[in-house]
Structure formats: C-alpha cells, structure tokens
C-alpha positions in Angstrom: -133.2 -4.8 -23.8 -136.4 -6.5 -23.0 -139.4 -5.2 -24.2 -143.0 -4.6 -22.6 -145.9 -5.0 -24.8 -148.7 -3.2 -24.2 -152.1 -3.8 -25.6 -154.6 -1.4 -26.4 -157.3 -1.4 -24.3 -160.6 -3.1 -26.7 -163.0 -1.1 -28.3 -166.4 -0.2 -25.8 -169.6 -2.2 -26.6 -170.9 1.2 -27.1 -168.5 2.6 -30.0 -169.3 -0.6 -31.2 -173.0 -0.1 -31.8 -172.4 3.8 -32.5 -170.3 2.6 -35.4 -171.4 -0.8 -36.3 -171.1 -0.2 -39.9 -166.9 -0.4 -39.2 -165.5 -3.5 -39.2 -164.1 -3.9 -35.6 -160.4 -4.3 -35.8 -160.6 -1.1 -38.3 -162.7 0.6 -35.6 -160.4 -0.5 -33.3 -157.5 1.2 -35.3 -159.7 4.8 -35.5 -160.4 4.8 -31.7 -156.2 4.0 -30.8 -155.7 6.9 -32.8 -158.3 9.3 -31.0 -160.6 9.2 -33.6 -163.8 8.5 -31.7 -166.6 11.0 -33.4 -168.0 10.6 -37.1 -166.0 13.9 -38.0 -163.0 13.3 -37.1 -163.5 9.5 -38.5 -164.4 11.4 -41.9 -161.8 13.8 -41.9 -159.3 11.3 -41.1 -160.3 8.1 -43.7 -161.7 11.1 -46.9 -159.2 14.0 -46.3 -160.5 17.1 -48.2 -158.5 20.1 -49.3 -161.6 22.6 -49.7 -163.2 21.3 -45.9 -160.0 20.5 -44.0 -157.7 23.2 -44.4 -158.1 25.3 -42.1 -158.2 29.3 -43.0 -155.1 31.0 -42.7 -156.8 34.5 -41.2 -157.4 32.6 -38.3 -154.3 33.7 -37.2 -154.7 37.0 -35.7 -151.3 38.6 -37.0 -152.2 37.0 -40.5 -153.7 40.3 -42.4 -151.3 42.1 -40.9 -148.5 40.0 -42.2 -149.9 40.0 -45.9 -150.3 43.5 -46.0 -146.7 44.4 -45.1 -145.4 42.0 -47.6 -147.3 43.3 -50.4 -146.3 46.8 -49.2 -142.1 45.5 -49.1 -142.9 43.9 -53.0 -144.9 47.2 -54.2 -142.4 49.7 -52.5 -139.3 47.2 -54.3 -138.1 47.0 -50.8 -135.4 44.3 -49.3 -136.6 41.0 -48.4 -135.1 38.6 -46.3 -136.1 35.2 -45.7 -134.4 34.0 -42.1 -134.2 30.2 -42.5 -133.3 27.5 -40.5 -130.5 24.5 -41.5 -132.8 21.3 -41.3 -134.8 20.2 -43.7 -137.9 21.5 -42.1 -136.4 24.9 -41.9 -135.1 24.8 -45.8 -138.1 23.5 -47.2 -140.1 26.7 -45.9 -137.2 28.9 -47.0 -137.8 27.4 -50.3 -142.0 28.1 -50.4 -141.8 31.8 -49.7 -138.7 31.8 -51.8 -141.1 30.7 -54.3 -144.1 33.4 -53.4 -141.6 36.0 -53.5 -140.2 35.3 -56.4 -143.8 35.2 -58.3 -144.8 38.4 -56.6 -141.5 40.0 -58.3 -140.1 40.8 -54.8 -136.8 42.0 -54.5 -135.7 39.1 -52.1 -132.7 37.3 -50.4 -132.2 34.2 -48.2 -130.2 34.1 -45.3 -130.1 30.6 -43.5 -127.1 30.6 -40.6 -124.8 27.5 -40.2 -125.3 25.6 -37.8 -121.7 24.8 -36.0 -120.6 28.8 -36.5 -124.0 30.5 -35.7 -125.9 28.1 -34.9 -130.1 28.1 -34.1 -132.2 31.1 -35.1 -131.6 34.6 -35.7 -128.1 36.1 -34.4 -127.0 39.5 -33.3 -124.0 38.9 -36.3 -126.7 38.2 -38.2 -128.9 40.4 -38.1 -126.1 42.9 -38.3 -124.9 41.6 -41.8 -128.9 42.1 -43.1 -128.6 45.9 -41.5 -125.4 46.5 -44.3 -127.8 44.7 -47.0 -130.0 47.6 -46.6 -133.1 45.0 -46.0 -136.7 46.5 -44.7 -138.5 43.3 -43.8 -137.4 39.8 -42.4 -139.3 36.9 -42.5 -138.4 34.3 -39.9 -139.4 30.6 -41.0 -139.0 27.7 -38.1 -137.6 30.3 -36.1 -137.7 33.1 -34.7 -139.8 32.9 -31.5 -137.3 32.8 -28.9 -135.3 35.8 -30.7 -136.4 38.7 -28.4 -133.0 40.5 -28.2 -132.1 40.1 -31.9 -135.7 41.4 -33.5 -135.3 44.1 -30.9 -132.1 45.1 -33.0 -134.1 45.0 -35.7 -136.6 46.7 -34.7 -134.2 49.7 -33.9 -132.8 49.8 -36.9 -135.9 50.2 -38.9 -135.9 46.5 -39.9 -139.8 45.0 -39.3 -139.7 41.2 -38.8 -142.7 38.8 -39.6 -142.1 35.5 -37.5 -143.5 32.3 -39.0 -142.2 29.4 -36.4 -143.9 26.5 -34.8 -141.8 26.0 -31.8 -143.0 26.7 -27.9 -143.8 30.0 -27.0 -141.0 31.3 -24.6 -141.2 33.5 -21.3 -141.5 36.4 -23.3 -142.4 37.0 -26.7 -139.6 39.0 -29.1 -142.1 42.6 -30.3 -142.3 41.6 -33.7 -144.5 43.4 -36.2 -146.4 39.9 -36.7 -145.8 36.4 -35.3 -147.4 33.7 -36.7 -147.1 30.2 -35.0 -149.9 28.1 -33.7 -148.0 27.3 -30.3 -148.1 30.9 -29.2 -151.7 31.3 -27.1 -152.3 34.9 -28.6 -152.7 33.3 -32.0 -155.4 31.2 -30.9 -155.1 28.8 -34.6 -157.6 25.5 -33.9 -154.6 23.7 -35.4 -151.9 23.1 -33.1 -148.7 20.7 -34.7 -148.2 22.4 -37.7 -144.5 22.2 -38.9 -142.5 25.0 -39.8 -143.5 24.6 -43.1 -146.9 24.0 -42.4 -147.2 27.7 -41.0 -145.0 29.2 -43.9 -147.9 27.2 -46.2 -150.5 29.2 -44.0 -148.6 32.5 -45.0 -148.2 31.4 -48.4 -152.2 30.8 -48.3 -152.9 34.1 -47.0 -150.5 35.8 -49.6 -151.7 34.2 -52.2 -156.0 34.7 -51.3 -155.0 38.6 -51.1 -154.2 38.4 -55.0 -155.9 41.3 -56.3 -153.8 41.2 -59.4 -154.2 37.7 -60.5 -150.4 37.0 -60.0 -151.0 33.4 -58.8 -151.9 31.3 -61.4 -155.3 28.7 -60.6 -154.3 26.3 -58.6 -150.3 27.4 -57.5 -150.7 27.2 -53.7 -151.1 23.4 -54.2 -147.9 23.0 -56.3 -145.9 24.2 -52.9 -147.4 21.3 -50.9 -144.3 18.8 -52.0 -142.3 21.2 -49.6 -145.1 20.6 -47.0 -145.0 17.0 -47.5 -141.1 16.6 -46.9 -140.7 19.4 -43.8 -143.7 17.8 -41.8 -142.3 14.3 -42.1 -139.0 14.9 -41.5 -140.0 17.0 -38.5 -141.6 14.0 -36.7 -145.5 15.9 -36.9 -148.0 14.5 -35.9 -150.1 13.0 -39.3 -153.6 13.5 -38.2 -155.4 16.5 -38.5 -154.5 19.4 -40.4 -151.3 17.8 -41.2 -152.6 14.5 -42.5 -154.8 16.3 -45.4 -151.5 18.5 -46.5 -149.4 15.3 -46.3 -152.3 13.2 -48.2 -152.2 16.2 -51.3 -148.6 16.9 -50.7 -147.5 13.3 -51.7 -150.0 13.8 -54.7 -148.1 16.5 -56.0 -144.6 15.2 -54.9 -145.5 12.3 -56.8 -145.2 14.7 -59.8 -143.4 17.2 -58.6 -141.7 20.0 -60.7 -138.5 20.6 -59.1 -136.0 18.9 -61.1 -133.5 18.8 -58.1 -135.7 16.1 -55.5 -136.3 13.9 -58.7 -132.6 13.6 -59.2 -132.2 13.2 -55.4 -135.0 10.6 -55.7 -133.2 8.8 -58.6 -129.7 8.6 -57.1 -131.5 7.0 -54.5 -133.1 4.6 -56.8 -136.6 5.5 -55.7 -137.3 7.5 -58.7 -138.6 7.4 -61.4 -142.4 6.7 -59.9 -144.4 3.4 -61.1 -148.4 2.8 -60.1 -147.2 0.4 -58.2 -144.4 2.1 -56.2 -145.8 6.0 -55.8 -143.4 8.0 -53.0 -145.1 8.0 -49.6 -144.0 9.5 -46.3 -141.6 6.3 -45.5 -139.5 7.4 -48.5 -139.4 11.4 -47.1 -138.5 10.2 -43.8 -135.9 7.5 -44.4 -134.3 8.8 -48.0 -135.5 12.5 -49.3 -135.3 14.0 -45.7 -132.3 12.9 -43.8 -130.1 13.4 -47.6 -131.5 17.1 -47.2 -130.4 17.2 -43.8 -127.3 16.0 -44.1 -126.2 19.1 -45.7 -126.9 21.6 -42.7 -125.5 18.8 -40.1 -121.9 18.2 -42.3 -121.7 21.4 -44.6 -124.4 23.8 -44.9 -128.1 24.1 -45.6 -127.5 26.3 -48.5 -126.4 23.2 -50.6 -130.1 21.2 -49.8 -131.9 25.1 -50.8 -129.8 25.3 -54.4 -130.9 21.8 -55.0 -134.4 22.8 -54.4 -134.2 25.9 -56.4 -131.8 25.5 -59.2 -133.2 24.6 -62.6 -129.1 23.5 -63.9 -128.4 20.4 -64.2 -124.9 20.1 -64.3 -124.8 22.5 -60.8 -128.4 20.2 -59.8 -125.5 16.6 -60.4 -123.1 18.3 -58.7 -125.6 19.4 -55.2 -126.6 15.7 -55.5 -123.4 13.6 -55.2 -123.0 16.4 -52.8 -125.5 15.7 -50.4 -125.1 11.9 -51.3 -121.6 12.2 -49.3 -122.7 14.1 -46.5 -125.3 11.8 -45.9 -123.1 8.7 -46.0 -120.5 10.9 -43.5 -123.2 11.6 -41.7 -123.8 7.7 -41.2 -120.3 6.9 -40.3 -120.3 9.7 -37.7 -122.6 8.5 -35.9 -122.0 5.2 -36.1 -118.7 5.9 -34.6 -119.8 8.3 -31.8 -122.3 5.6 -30.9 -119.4 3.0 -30.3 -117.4 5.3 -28.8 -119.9 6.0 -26.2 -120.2 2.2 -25.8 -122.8 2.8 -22.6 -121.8 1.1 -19.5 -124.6 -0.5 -17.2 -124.1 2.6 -14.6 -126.0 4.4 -17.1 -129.1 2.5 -17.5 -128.8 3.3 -13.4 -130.1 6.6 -14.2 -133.6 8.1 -15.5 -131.6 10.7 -18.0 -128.7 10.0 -20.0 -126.3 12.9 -20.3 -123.0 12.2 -22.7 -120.9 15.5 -23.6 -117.3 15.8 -25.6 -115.7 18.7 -27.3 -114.8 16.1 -30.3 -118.4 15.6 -31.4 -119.5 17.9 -34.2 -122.7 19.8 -33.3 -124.5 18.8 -36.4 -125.0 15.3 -35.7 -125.5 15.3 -31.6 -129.5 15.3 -32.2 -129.4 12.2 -34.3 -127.0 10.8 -31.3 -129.4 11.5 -28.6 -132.4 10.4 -30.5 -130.6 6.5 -31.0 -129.9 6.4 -27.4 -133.1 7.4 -26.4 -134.3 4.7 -28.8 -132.3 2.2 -27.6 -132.5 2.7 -23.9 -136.2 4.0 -23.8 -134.8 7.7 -21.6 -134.2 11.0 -21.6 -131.3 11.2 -23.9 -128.9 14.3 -23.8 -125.7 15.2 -26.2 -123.3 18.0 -25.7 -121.0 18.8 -28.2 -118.7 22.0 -28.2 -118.5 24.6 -31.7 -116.1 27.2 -30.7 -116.7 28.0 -27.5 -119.7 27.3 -27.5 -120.7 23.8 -25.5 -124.1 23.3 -27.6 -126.7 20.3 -26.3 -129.6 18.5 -28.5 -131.8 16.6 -26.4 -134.3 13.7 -27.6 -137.2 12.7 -24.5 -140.4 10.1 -23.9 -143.5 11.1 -23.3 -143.1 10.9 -19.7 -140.7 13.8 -20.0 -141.3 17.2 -21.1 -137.6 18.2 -22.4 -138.8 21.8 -23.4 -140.8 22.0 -19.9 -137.4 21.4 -18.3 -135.3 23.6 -19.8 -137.8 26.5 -19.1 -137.0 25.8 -15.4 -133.1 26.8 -16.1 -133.1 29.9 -18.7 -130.7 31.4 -17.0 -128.1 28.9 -18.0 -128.6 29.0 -21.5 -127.9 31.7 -24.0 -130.7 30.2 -26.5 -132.8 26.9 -25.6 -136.0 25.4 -27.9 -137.8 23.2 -29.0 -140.4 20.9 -28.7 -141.6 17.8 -25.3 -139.8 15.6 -27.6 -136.5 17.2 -29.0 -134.9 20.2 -27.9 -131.7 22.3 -28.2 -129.9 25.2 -26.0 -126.4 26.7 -26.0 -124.8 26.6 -22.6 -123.6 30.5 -21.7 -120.3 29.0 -20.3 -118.0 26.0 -18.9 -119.3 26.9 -16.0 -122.8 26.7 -16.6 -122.3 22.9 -17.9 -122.5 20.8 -14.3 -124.8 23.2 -12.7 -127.2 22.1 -16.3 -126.0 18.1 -15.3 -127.6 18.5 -11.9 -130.3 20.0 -12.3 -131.9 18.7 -15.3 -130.6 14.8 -13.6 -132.5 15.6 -10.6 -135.7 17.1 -12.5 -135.4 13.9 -14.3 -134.8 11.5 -11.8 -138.3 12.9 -9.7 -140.4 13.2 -12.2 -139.4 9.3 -13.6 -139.1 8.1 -10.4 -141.4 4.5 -9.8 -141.9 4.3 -14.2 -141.4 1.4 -15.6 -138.6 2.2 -18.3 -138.3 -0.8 -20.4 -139.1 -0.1 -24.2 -142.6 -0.2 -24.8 -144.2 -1.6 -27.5 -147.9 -0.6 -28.1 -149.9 -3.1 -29.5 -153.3 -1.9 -31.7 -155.1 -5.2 -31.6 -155.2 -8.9 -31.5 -155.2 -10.3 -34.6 -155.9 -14.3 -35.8 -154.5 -15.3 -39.0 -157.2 -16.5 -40.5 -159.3 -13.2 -40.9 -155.7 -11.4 -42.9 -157.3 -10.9 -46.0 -156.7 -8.8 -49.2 -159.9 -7.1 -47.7 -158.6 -6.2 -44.7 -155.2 -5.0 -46.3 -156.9 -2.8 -48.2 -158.7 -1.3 -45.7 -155.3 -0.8 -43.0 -154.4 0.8 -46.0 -156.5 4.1 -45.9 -154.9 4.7 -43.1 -151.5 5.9 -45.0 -149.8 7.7 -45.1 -148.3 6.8 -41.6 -145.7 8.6 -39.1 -146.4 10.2 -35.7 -149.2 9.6 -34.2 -150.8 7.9 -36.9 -147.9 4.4 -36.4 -148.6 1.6 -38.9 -150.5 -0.8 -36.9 -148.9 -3.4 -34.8 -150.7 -6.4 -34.4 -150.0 -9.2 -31.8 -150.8 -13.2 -32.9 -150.8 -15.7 -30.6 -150.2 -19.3 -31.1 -148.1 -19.5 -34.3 -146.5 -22.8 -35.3 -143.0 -22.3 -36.7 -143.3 -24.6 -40.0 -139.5 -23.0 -41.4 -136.9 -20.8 -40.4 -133.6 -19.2 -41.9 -131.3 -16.9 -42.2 -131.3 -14.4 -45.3 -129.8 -11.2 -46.4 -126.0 -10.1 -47.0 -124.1 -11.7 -43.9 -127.8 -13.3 -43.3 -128.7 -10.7 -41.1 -132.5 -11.0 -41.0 -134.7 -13.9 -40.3 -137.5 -15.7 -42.6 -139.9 -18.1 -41.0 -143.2 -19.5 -42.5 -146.2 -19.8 -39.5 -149.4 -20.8 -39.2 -152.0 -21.3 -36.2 -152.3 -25.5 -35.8 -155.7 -25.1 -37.4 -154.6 -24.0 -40.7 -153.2 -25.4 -44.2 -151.8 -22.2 -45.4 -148.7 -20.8 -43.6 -147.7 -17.1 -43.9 -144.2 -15.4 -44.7 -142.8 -13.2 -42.0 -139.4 -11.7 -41.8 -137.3 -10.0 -38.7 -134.8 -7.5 -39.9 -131.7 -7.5 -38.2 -133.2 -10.6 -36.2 -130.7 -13.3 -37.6 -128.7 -13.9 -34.6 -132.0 -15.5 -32.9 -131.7 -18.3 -35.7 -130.3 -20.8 -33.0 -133.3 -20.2 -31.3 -135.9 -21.3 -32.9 -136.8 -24.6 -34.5 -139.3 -26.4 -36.5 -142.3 -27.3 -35.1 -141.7 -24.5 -32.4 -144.8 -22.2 -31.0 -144.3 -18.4 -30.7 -146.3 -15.1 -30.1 -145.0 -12.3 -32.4 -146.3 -8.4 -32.6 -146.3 -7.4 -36.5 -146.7 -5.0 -38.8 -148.7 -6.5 -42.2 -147.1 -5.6 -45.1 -147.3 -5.8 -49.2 -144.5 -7.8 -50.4 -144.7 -7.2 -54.4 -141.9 -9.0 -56.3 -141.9 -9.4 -60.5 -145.8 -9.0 -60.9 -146.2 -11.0 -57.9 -148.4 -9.7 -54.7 -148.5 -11.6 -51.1 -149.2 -10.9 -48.0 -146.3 -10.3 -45.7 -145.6 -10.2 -41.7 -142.8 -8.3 -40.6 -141.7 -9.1 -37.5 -141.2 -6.3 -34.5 -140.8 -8.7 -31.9 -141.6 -11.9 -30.6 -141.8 -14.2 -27.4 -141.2 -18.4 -27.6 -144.3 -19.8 -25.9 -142.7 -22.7 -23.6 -144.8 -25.7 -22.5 -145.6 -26.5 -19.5 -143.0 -29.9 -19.6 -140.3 -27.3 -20.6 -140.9 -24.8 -17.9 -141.0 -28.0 -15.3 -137.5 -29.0 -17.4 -135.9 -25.6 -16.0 -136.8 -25.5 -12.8 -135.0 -29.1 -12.4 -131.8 -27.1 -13.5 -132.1 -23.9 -11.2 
C-alpha cells in the first residue's frame, strides 16, 4: 500500500528561545515526544532511580497489600501467585516468585493455559487452589475483570491481592487490595505501567517494610531485568516511569544473574555481551520476548517460568531448544494463517477487518491481528475457537479505542480486556458471534468514517545531509532506549542523488544505494530491507526523497554512519512528468 508521510509540525520560535541551549533538530525530537518543560526534558535525557521512581504507597491499597503478605509469610500460610501466559504476565510471576522466596514464604505458582483456560483467573481454577488449602492469591497482569471468580474466593476464605495493569471494568471484583494504576480509586501519578511494572511497585513496597533486614542492599534493583523484558514486550509506552526502569533494567539485564536468559540470549547468538554490543530493548522485543512468548502461545507458560527460575543446566538446555522450537512454530503458523487469509480487495472496503476459523490455534490469533492491522493500517480482529469456546484477539489505531468498544457489548462476552490498542474477549456462544460482527463493524465503520486510512508514516524532522555528524549521532543516541512512544527518529531528506544501487542479501532481498545531495563529495550508505524488488526502479544518476532512520553500522573495528531506508518517493522532472501525460 501507499504510504502518507506526515511531518511533524516545526518547533515554535518560542521553545526555541526557552531552550536555546538545545540544538534544534534535538529539541525538535524532545517536543515530538511531549517533552516540552525543563523537567520532563531532564527526567527524560538523565533518568534517575532515587528522583524518578515514583513511591509505591502511592497506591492506596499498597500498605494494605504489604501487611497481609507479611502476615501469609509469618503465619506460614499458602501462597499463590495467579500469573498470566505471556511474557509480561511470566516475568511478574517470576519477581514475586523471587520476594517470596527470600521472605521464606510458603508459596506456589499457578499460571492457566491459554487454549484450555484461557485469560485470567477461572472458576476451575480457583477451585483447584481451594483443594491446595491456599490463604492468599496474588493476581499479576490480571485479575481486574475477575469479579465472579475473587467472589469465590472470597467465600471460601481465600483473600486475593490484584496487581494488574489492564482497564478498569464496569465493576470492580471486592478484593482485599487491588493495585493497578488504570483503576481511578488508586489515583498512582503513573499511568502505563506494565504488569510487571506494578508487581515491581509491590515488590518495592514489600521490600521498604523490611524490618528484619531480609533484603539484602540493593536487591529490588536485581529484579529490574524482569521489568526490562515485560514492559517491552508489552508494547509500554518508554517515557516516564517506564523509561527510568527500562534505562536501569537493561543495566542489570546486561549482567544479569539468571543463568536461563543468558543461555536464551546465547542460542540466539546475542550473548555473550561486548562494550560494543550491550542488549537493549530492540533485542527484548524482537529475540528474548517473543522466544518467552512462544511458550504460552504453542505449549505453556510454565516452560518460559522454569527457564527463568531453574538454576540446572541440563533442565535450563533442555527449556531452551524448547522454546527455540515453539518460536520457530510459532513463525510458520503464522506465516501460514497469513497466506491462507490471502485478503481480497472487499476487505480493504471496510474500516474493521474481522477474520474467524475454528482451525486457528488461539495462541497465535493476536500476533495475526496485529500483522494485518500493520499491513492494512485498521482495526484488525481474529477469532479462533479452543473447545467451545470461539476466543477473539483484537489489535486497533489510534483512531480506534478497541477496549472502548468492547465495553459497549459486555453482554456478549463471557471475559473481554485489554488495552485501546490490543484486546481480547471470549464469545459466550455461536450465537453471540454475528451479533459481535455487526455491531463492533458498525461501531467501527462510524467512528472511521471520512479518515484517511492509508499507513502513516510520521516524520520527526527534516534533515540535510550535510549536518549528520558523529555529533549529532551521539546526541539521537540519548534518546535510547526506544519503543512506544519514544520511536527512533525518522528523518525525511530531500534531494538525494542516486550515485549506486544493488541488490544484497540471501535471494538479494534488500537494497544498497550510495546518495548524496548534488552539493556534496561524500556520498552516504543506505540500505532498504526487504526493498530489493524496487531494484528495476531506480538508476544511477536518479533523484529521490527517502524518510530514514540513522543508524551505527559497526563491522571488524570499523564504525560508519548508516541510513536505513523506511521509504522513499522518485522525484520526477518536470520533462518526465510532460513525458507521461503524452502517453495517458
């Protein structure tokens, strides 16, 4: 599909003198990103651990929380932790797995699967933990839409602590604390914290009540690996709160102790760590997180918790080649549900896509959804059936609240969640499934009616070749680590001279060209991935406007700066443009 670019709008003449010590394209960059006061600049470019994280008894429920914990771990009462399957969900499972365990707790983890049981607490479930005799549950990344289940609990002299992060639903479940930022009662300044973000907060508050020195100097921040790799691979947002536990998160995952992500790392061949190649959030997101996803989406989660947690390494080998096949099955799934979808041009007709067939496994229908909302820039929704059950994961844009619409039709869902931009819900019958198709197509087709739905591309700033420096690299580069909301920068130059083009890569897949503005001597390397089919295209001597990322291309000792291509537009002269209109 075509793309639209859109620029940023410029910087004011007045942020410009209220910040004239910035250099303007950098100042540029902080305002795109919402950082427009000296603060927020500050907190944003020098993150600090002491100043920026935020207190975890600002959460009303908080003291309340810690205090029945340390009750359940003096009284030697039984602990569960109620996980979730995805890596967000396992990663806090592992944390207060790890508090517990320090504190001595007599403790269990319970973390459902996904096809069988499928999203948060279940009445089975919670069932089961009744025989196990347990006294407390602790829900993390779930647990806030689970009113009927901790009622259950609740009657069966089971308390529940809920640590989530998703929406708050139409009413709350009467746990004995809840704990998530999204829920208006807690009133937390912080609003995007992952799952494990708000286990972290728990974690915090657990570990400032020591009275009995059982947290060694130091320990909370050992836990912030887990941060780092749930709040990537949960698409947060990476300013704010988050950005400071990311920045010290990849510090300690970097050299981290848990034997089981190093050997992950290393059968991935991004371990062991160099000064020059240090693990950052693109290495969570594309490698570590979707390998410790893979697990809950083609086996179960419990495989992804032993790796975090195990200390064997014949069982640690054996949980990685594990996950190392799930993830590549996980690939080829998709892969072929994708071509067997093989959209027709009546779909790009309509402002939602909706796709559903009992032969799609449930674990992979969100990853579905989320490539053909990519492709096709819409509201993308995949049903897939586990049972009975007809189970949807939906993937949205901006200009469509997913959550927001699924809270218009609770009473066709048995469980819904989620988040504006991904969501999930179990259908309470067959019948329920076109009543779901027409309303959500009709919410979807008013509320998108008259946008402009071609793939966006949002540009931060102009750029002129001349002025990319080593200086200027240096200083894009405080703004890792980068994800949502904080993008790497996209930059659009004009003008560019083609001086040599070809194809590279196995089945030369991806394009290498050397431009230059006419003015200059010195030509720069740029390379499109997965662009070598436009090779016929473009020629020597040849004048194009590209939008680009600037990146570090590092080779046997050897340092350059690098353009990778996004996309790019031929600029045609004015004899050309007379040349086709002759021929229409």
């Amino acid at each position: 599909m075509n793309k639209e670019w859109a620029l940023k709008e410029p910087v004011s003449l007045e942020s410009k003198k209220q910040f004239a010590e910035i250099q303007p394209l950098i100042l540029q960059l902080l305002i795109n990103r919402g950082l427009n006061t000296q603060d927020k600049i500050d907190e944003f470019l020098h993150p600090d651990y002491g100043q920026d994280i935020l207190d975890p008894f600002l959460f009303p429920d908080m003291a309340k929380a810690v205090a029945r914990i340390y009750k359940a771990v003096e009284k030697k009462e039984k602990i569960y932790i109620y996980g979730d399957y995805d890596a967000d969900g396992v990663t806090s499972t592992v944390l207060i797995a790890n508090v517990l365990q320090t504190m001595g707790a007599r403790y269990d983890v319970y973390i459902p699967h996904r096809e069988k049981e499928g999203y948060g607490l279940n009445l089975k479930a919670i069932k089961y933990l009744v025989r196990k005799k347990a006294k407390l549950i602790i829900t993390v990344d779930c647990g806030i839409s689970n009113k009927k289940e901790i009622a259950l609990a609740n009657k069966k002299k089971i308390d529940v602590i809920v640590t989530d992060h998703h929406h708050e639903p139409l009413e709350l479940p009467e746990a004995y604390a809840i704990i998530n930022p999204k829920v208006k009662k807690c009133n937390y300044p912080y609003y995007e914290l992952a799952g494990v973000g708000v286990a972290f907060k728990l974690a915090q508050g657990i570990i400032s009540s020591d009275k009995k020195n059982i947290f060694s100097p130091g320990y909370e921040k050992w836990l912030l690996d887990l941060v780092a790799i749930g709040t990537v691979t949960d698409v947060m947002p990476l300013i704010g709160e988050n950005r400071t536990l990311l920045k010290f998160g990849l510090i300690v995952l970097n050299k981290t102790k848990r034997q089981g992500l190093k050997m992950l790392a290393q059968k991935a061949d991004i371990w062991p760590i160099t000064e020059e190649e240090l693990m950052n959030s693109e290495n969570i997101g594309f490698v570590l997180g979707p390998r410790l996803n893979a697990a809950g989406r083609m086996d179960h989660a419990n495989v992804s918790y032993e790796l975090l947690t195990s200390e064997k390494d014949k069982e640690l080998e054996k949980l990685v080649n594990n996950l190392e096949k799930n993830n590549q099955k996980r690939q080829s799934e998709v892969e072929k549900i994708i071509n067997e979808i093989k959209l027709k041009a009546k779909y790009l007709d309509k402002r939602l896509l909706i796709l559903e067939s009992g032969k799609w496994p449930v674990g992979i229908i969100g990853l579905v959804s989320g490539k053909l909302k990519d492709q096709f820039n819409r509201p993308a929704i995949v049903i897939g059936k586990a049972g009975r059950r007809l189970i949807g994961s939906g993937r949205s844009i901006k200009e469509f609240n997913l959550i927001e619409a699924l809270k218009t039709m609770p009473e066709l869902f048995t469980v819904f969640g989620g988040h504006a931009a991904a969501a999930g819900f179990t259908l309470k019958n067959k019948k329920a499934l076109p009543e779901f198709e027409k309303r959500i197509t009709e919410l979807a087709e008013r509320q998108l009616k008259g946008k402009n739905l071609l793939p966006k591309i949002d540009i931060d700033a102009e750029l002129n070749l001349a002025d990319l420096n080593w200086e200027l690299f240096d200083q894009i580069q405080e703004f890792e680590p980068f994800g949502q909301a904080n993008p790497k920068p996209l930059f659009l130059i004009k003008n560019l001279i083609v001086e040599s083009v070809r194809t590279v890569g196995n089945g030369n897949k991806h394009l290498k060209l050397y431009l230059k503005h006419e003015e200059m001597t010195k030509s720069f390397e740029a390379i499109g991935f997965g662009m070598g089919e436009h090779i016929e295209k473009i020629k020597i001597g040849d004048k194009m406007d590209i939008v680009c990322e600037i990146n570090l291309n590092q080779f046997n000792g050897n340092r350059k700066l690098e353009l990778k291509i996004v996309d790019w537009q031929p600029i045609i002269s004015l004899s050309d443009k007379d040349s086709l209109k002759s021929k229409i």
